[in-house]
N, C-alpha and C positions, 0 to 999 in steps of 0.2 A: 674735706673731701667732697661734700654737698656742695659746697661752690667753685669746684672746679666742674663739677658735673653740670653745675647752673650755668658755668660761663660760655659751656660747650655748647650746651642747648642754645642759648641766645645766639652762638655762633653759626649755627646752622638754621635757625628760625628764617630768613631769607630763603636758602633753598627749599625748606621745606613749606612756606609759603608755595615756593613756586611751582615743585610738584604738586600741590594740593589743588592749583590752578588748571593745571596740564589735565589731570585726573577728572574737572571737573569739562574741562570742554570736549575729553574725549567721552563721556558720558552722555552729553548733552547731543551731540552728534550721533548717538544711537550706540555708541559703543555697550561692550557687558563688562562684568567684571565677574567672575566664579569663582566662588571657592571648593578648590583639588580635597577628595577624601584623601585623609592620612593614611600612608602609609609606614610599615611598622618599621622603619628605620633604626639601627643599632650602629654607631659608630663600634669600629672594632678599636679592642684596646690598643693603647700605643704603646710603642717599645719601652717607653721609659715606666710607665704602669706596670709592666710584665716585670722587670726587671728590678724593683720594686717590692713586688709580693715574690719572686724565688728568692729576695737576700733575706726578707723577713721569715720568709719559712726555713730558713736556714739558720738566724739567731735562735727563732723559738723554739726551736728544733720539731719540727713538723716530720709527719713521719716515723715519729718514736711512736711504740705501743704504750698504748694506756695498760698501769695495772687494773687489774679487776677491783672490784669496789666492795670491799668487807660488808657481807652481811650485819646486819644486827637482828641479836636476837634475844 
């Protein structure tokens, strides 16, 4: 799996050269570069996550009441 990951990399090492270029002459020309404060971004769940945890709360049976828990004494 590391070297199909490696083989990618080298595959894309040419573009990424060439961006690196582009980057560097838009710099040099007075350009800026800023980094945006984060924001608190939340992907919302997907359908198939939702649907998901309602089957599981359905095996486990979610919903039932706990009995109370024997004193010891």
């Amino acid at each position: 799996m590391i070297s199909n990951h490696l083989n990618l990399v080298e595959q894309l090492r040419p573009k990424s050269n060439e961006l690196t270029a582009q980057v560097e002459q838009y710099l040099a020309a007075g350009g800026k570069i800023e980094e945006a404060a984060p924001y608190n971004y939340k992907p919302k769940r997907s359908a198939t996550a939702t649907r998901c945890r309602q089957h599981r709360s359905h095996l486990f049976g979610a919903g039932l009441k706990r009995l109370p828990r024997q004193q010891m004494h």
